[in-house]
C-alpha positions, -999 to 999 in steps of 0.1 A, spaced: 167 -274 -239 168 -270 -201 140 -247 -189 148 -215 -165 134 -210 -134 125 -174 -130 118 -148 -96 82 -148 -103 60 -116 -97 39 -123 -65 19 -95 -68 13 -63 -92 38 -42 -71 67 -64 -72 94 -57 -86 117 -77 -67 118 -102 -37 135 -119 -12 143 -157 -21 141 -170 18 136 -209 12 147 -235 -11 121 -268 -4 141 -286 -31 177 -293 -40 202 -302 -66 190 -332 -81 152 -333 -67 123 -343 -92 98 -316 -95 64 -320 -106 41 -297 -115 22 -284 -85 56 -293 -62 63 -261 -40 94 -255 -43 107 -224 -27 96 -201 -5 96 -162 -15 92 -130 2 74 -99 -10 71 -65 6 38 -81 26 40 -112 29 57 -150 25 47 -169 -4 51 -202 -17 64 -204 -53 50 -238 -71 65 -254 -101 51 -250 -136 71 -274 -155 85 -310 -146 118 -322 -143 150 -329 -123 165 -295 -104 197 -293 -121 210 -261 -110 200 -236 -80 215 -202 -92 202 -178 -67 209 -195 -30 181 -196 -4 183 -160 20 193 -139 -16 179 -104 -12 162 -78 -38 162 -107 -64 147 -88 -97 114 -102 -110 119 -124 -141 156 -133 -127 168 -170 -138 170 -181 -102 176 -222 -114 178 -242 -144 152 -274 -145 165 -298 -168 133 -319 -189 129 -353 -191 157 -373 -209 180 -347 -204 217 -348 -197 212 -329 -161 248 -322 -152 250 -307 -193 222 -287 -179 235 -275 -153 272 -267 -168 252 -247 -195 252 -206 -201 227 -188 -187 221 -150 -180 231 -138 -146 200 -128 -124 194 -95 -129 201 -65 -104 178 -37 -98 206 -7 -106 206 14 -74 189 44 -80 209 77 -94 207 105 -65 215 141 -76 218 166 -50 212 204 -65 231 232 -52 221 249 -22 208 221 -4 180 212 -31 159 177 -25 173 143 -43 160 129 -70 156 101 -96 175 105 -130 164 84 -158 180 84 -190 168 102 -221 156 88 -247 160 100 -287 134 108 -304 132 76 -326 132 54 -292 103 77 -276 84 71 -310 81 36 -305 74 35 -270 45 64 -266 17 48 -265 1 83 -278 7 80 -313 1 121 -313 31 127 -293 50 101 -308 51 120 -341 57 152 -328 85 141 -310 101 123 -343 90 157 -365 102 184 -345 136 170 -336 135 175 -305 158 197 -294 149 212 -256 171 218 -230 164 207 -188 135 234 -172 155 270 -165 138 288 -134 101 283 -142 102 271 -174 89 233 -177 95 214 -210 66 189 -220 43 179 -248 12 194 -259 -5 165 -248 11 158 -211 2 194 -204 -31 187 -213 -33 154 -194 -20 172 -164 -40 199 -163 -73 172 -167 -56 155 -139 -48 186 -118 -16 180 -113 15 202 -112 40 201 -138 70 209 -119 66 183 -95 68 155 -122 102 139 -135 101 137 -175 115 111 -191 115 122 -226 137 134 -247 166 159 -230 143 153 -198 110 162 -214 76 153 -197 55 131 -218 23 114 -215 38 83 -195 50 104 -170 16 119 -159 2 84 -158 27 73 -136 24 104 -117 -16 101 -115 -2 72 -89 23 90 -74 55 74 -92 83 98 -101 68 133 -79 94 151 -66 83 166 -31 72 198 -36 90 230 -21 61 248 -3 63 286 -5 46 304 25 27 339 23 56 357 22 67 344 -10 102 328 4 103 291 -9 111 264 20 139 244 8 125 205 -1 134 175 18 176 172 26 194 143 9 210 116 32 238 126 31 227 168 45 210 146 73 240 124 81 265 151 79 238 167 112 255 137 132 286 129 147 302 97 130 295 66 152 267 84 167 236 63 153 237 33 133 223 25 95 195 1 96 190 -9 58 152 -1 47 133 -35 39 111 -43 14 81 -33 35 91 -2 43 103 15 12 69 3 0 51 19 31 69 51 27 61 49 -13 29 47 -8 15 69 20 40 98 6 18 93 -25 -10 92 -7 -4 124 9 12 142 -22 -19 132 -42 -51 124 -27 -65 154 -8 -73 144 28 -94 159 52 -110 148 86 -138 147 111 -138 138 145 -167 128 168 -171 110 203 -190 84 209 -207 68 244 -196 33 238 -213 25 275 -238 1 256 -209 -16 238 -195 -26 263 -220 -38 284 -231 -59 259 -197 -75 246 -190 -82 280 -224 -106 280 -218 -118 250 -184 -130 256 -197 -146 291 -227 -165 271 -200 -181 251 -201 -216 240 -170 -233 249 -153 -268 236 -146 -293 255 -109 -278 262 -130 -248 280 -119 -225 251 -148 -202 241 -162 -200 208 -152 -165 203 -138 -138 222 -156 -104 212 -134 -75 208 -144 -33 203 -123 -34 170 -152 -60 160 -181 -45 166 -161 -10 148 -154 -30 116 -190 -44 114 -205 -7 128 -187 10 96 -191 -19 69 -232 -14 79 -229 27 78 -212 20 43 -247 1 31 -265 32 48 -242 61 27 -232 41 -5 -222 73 -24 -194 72 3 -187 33 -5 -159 45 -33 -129 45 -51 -119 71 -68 -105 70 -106 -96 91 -131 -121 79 -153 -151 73 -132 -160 64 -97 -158 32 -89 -187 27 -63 -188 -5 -44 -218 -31 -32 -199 -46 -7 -181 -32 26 -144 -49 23 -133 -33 53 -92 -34 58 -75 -34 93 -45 -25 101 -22 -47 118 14 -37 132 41 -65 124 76 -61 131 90 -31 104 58 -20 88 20 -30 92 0 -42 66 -37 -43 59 -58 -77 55 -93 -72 40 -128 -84 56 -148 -88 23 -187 -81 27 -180 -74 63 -219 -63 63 -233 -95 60 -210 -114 84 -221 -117 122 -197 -98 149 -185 -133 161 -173 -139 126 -156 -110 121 -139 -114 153 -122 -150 142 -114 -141 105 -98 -112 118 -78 -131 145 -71 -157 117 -58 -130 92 -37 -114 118 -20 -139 130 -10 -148 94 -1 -118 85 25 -115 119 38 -146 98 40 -133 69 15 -156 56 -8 -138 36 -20 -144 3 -24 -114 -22 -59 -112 -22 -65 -111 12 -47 -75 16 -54 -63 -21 -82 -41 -24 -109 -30 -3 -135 -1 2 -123 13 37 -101 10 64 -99 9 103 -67 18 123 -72 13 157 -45 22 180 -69 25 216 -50 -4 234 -17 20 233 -41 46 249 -41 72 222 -69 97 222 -75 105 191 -53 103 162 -56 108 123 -47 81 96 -33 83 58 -59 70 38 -44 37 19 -55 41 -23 -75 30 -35 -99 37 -6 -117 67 -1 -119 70 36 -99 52 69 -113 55 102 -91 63 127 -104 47 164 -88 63 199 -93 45 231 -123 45 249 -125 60 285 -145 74 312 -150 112 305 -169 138 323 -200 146 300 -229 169 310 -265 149 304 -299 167 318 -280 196 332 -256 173 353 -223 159 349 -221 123 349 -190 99 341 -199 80 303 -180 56 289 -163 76 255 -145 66 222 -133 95 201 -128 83 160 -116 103 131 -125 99 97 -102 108 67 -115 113 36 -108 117 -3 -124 150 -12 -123 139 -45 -145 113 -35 -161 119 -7 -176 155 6 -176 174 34 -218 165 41 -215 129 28 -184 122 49 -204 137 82 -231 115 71 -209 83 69 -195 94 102 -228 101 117 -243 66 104 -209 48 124 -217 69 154 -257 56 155 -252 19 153 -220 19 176 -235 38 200 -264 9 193 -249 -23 192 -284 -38 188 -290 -24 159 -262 -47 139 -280 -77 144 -311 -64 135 
């Protein structure tokens, strides 16, 4: 029996990729280990390697295929001793298509949303994984009709769930029964998956309409106007993700200045006592950003109550400071991780982080090198921006936001004097992380950056 060749699932987020590369053709011998195509993900560029051995009998997806479905057949791999061309003339199921997604536009302008089918009762039964609601779905014949006004149809359990959870029952898509909210669909909401943006209602009690539907925007604009550039992968998953971040984690921020005078002084030395090869190239090339990343993975050691991630069930509190940065690329940014940035020397931080940013400009990344992580730095200083505030990435607790630094007018023994000042903002996870424990995270960055001898100390 010939063996598929399926879209493999590069990461736990994928759900489909982009088949860029085929290394091998009709006819090649593969061997376990061989690389054989090259795959793209929402982040990154990824090398698929064989499994099985063989001869490549049939490439069914061609190389530059887009949205290819995880678990698609994407080629057949005749075994050894097989007829290959047999192989390659036999059935096989057609790569399957991720169905565009249903948009229904409510009268009056309302917001779009997904529509998922409903399952019976009998179907919803076997796929609860709460046996309670299960059974009352199957005994009570379920028999409700879509929410009217402000009635919301859901279980006994999901409204428990959801009120443990804190989260608000009209802003989650059911999925059961005549559009019923069940348990599933407050665990996927708990990540933000299936929320429907809420419509704010001011003081006055007048409701503000929710987000317009592409085609309210479009019809804004004169035909020929603009043009339609297609969302990628990178972005959808951007804008899935930091609109769940802001729907569900509650963010707040604090900003302070810091005289960065000292840190600059000394990265100037530093970088002038470089080592250099034979080539003349120095050994390292010290930036701010590096002494930032090292300055909050150490105030993370100093406040570990604010070294967290917050779950439902507990809070998961970290030894290490992983610290991510954020590095533009061309559609999106993405986030490669320093792990146990606190123990690493500022020159070492400096060429890892070159190293994962240029990979990650090439789409080179492996998955665990922008998986995870405690905290965040976003640094947007070299485009000259004050001061800024940045959407915390789940599942951290806290990103630190880094303006550029200046000469500023500052008043010191009763006189003003120029001083050499950064303003940063921190963002935090009030579920996580409180207003006093935040300031004290904040106020343990500002001491050793403002104190660059005290990293190496």
């Amino acid at each position: 029996m010939p063996t598929n060749i399926l879209m493999p699932a590069l990461s736990p987020t994928m759900e489909k990729g982009n088949l860029s590369k085929w290394l091998k053709k009709e006819g090649d011998t593969i061997k376990s280990g061989d690389v054989i195509a090259e795959i793209e993900t929402d982040k990154a560029t990824m090398e698929y390697e064989a499994v099985d051995e063989g001869t490549l009998a049939k490439i069914v997806v061609p190389e530059g295929t887009h949205d290819v479905a995880v678990n698609s057949v994407i080629a057949v791999l005749a075994g050894e001793g097989e007829d290959v061309k047999a192989a390659a003339g036999a059935k096989i199921d057609a790569p399957k298509k991720t169905e565009p997604k249903k948009v229904e536009t409510a009268k009056q302008g309302a917001s779009s949303f997904e529509t998922r089918p409903a399952a019976s009762p009998q179907a919803e039964a076997k796929r609860s994984p709460h046996p309670e609601e299960a059974r009352s779905a199957v005994s009570k014949g379920e028999r409700g009709q879509p929410a009217h006004g402000n009635r919301i149809f859901s279980s006994p359990l999901a409204r428990r769930l959801a009120k443990e959870a804190g989260i608000d029952l009209q802003r989650v898509q059911g999925s059961g029964p005549h559009g019923r909210i069940i348990a599933s669909d407050i665990e996927d909401a708990k990540s933000g998956k299936g929320l429907v943006a809420p419509a704010a209602a001011p003081a006055g009690g007048v409701a503000i309409a929710p987000a317009m539907s592409d085609q309210q925007i479009r019809a804004l604009y004169e035909d020929g106007s603009y043009e339609v550039v297609p969302h990628d992968n990178m972005r959808r998953t951007i804008a899935q993700r930091l609109t769940a971040s802001i729907q569900t984690i509650p963010h707040f921020y604090l900003t302070v200045d810091c005289d960065i005078g000292k840190l600059v002084a000394a990265r100037e030395e530093i970088n002038a006592a470089a080592p250099k090869d034979k080539d003349g190239k120095p050994a390292y090339k010290l930036s701010v950003n590096d002494f930032v990343i090292k300055a909050l993975a150490l105030a993370l050691q100093r406040i570990p109550d604010a070294n967290v991630s917050w779950t439902e069930g507990g809070m998961l509190k970290h030894r290490h400071s992983d610290v991510g940065v954020a590095v533009a690329m061309p559609n999106g940014l993405i986030t490669p991780i320093i792990r146990n940035a606190e123990s690493k020397s500022i020159s070492g931080i400096s060429n890892e982080m070159r190293d994962l940013a240029t990979r990650a400009r090439a789409r080179k990344l492996k998955p665990q090198e922008y998986q995870g992580g405690s905290t965040a730095v976003s640094n947007l200083g070299m485009y000259g921006i004050k001061d800024f505030t940045a959407v915390i990435n789940p599942p951290h607790a806290t990103i630190l936001a880094i303006g550029t630094g200046e000469e500023r007018a500052v008043v010191r023994n009763g006189q003003i004097v120029a001083a050499h000042i950064m303003s940063v903002t921190l963002s935090c996870d009030h579920r996580a992380v409180d207003g006093a424990l935040g300031a004290e995270l904040i106020g343990a960055f500002k001491t050793l950056i403002e104190n660059p001898v005290m990293m190496v100390v």
